[in-house]
KOLZA-669880 format. One line per 10 residues: their letters; for each residue x, y, z negated of N, C-alpha, C, CB. Coordinates in steps of 0.2 Angstrom, whole numbers, plus 5000, padded with zeros to 4 digits. Glycine has a CB too. Layout:
BEGIN
A = X:Y:Z:X:Y:Z:X:Y:Z:X:Y:Z ~ ...
//
This chain:
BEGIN
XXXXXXXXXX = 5921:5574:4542:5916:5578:4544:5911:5579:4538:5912:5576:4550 ~ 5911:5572:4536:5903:5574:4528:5905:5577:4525:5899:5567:4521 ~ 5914:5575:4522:5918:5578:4516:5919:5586:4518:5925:5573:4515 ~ 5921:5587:4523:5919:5594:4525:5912:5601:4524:5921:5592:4530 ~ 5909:5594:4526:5902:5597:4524:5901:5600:4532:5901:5603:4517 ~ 5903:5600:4536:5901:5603:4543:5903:5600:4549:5904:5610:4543 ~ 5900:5601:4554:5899:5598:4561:5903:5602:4566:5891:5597:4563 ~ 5910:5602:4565:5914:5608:4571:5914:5605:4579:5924:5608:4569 ~ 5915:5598:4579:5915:5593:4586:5909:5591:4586:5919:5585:4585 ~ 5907:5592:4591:5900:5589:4594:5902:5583:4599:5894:5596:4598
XXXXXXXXXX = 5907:5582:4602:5907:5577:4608:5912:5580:4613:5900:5577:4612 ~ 5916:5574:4613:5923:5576:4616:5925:5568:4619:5928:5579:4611 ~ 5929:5570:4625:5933:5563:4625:5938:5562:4622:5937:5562:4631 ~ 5942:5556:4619:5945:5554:4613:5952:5551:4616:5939:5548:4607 ~ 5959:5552:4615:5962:5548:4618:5962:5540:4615:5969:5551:4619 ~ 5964:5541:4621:5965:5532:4622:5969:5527:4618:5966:5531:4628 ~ 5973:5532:4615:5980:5529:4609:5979:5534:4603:5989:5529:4612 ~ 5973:5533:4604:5972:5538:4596:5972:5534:4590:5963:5543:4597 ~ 5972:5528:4590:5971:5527:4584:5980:5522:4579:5965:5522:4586 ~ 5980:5523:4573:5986:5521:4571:5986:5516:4570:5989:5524:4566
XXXXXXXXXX = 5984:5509:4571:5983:5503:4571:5986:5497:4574:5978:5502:4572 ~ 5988:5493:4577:5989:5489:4580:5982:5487:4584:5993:5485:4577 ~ 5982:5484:4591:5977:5481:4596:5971:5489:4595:5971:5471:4592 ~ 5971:5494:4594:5967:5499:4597:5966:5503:4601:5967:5501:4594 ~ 5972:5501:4606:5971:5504:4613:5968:5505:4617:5973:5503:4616 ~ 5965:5508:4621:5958:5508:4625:5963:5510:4632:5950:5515:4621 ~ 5956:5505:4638:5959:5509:4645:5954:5514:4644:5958:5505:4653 ~ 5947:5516:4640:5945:5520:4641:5941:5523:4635:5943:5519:4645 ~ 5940:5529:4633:5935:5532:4625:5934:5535:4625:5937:5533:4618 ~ 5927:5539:4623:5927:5543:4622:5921:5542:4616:5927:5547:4628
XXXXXXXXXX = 5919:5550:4612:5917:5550:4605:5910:5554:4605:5923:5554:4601 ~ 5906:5553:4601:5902:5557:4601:5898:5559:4595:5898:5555:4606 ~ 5899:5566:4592:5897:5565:4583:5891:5570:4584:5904:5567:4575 ~ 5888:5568:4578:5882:5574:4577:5879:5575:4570:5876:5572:4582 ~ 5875:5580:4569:5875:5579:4561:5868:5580:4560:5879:5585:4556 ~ 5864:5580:4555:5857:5581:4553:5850:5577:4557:5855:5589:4553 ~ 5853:5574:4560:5848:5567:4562:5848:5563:4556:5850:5561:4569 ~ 5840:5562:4555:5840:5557:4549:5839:5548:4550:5834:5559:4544 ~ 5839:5548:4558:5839:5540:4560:5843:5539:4565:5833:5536:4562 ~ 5845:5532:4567:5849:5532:4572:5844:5535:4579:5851:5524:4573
XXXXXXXXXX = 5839:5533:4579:5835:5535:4585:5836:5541:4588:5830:5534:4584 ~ 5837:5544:4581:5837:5553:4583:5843:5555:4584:5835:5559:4577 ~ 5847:5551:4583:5855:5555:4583:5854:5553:4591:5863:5551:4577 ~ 5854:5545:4593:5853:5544:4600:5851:5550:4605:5847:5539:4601 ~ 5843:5551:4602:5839:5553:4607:5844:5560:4609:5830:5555:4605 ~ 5845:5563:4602:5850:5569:4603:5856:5568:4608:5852:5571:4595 ~ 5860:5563:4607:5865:5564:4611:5862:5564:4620:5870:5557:4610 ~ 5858:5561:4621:5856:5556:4627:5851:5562:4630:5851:5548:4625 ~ 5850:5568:4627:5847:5574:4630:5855:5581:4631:5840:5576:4623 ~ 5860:5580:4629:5864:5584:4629:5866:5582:4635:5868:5584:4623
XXXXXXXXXX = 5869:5585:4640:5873:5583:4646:5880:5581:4645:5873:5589:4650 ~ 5883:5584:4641:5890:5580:4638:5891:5573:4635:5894:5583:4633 ~ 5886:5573:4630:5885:5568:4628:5885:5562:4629:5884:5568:4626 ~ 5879:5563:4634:5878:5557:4640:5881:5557:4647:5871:5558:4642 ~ 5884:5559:4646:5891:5557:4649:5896:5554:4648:5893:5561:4651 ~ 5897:5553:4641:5900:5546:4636:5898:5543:4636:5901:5545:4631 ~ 5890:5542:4635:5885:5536:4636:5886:5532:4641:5878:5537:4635 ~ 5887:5536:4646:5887:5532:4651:5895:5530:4654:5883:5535:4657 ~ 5899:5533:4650:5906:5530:4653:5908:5526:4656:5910:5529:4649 ~ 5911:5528:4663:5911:5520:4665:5916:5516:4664:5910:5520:4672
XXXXXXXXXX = 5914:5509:4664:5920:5506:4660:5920:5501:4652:5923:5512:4658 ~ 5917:5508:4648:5915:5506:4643:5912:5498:4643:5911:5512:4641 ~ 5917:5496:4636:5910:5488:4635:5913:5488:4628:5911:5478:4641 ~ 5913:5491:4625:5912:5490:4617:5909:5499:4615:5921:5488:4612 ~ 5907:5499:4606:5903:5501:4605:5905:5503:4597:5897:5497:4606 ~ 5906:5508:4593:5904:5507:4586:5901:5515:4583:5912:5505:4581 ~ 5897:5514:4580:5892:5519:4576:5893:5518:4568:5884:5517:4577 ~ 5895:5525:4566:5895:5524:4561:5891:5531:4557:5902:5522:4559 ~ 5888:5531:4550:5884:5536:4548:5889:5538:4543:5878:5535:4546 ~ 5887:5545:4538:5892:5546:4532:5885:5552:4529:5902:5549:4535
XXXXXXXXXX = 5886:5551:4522:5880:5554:4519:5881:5559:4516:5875:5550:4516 ~ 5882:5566:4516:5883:5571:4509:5875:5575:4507:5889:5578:4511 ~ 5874:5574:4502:5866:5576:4501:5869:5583:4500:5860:5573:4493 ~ 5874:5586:4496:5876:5593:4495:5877:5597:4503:5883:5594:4491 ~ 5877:5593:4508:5880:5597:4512:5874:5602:4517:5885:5594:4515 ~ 5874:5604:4520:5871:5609:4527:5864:5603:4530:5880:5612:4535 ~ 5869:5597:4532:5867:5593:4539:5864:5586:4535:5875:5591:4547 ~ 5867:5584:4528:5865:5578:4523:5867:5573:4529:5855:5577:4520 ~ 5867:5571:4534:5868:5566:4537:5875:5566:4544:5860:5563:4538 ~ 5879:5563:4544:5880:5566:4549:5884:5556:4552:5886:5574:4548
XXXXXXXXXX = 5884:5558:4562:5885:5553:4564:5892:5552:4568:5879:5551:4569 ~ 5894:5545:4570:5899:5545:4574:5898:5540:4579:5903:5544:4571 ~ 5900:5539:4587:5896:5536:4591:5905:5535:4597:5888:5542:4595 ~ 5906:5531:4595:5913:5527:4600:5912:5524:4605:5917:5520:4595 ~ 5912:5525:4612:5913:5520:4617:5920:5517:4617:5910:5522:4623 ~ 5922:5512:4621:5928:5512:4624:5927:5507:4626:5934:5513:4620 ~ 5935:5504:4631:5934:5498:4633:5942:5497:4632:5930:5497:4640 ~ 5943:5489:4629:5950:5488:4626:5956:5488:4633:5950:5480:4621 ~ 5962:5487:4631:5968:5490:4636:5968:5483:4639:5978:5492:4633 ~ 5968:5476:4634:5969:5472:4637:5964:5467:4632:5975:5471:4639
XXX = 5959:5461:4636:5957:5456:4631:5960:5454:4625:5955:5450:4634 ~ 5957:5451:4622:5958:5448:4615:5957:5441:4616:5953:5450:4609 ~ 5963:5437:4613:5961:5430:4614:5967:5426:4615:5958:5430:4619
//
């Protein structure tokens, strides 16, 4: 999305064997990105005021988490976010 320079996805459910890895299965995921917040707080508040979004937030289910940022100063949005719920297929351990 940075390397693109543009924000096409705003928030979607994500499948659940989306990833090519081994142990990344989820019973449950969904995604949430956004671009030109310049802190986490804002990218939050932003999701958590959208109606879709916060509806990922609150997925039920969910019990893991990852956020990640990516920075392009050339681009439109300079900052853009990524926001992962999920919950794994089966423990670890």
């Amino acid at each position: 999305m940075a390397a693109r320079t543009s924000s096409s996805i705003t928030c979607c459910a994500i499948s659940t064997r989306g990833c090519d890895h081994p142990g990344s299965d989820a019973k449950v995921a969904a995604e949430n990105i956004g671009a030109g917040y310049h802190t986490l707080a804002q990218a939050f508040s932003g999701w958590r005021d959208l109606p879709s979004h916060r509806k990922n937030m609150l997925l039920p289910g969910a019990t893991h988490i990852g956020i990640a940022t990516a920075y392009a100063p050339q681009s439109k949005y300079k900052v853009f976010w990524a926001l992962i719920l999920a919950a794994p297929d089966r423990p670890r351990g």
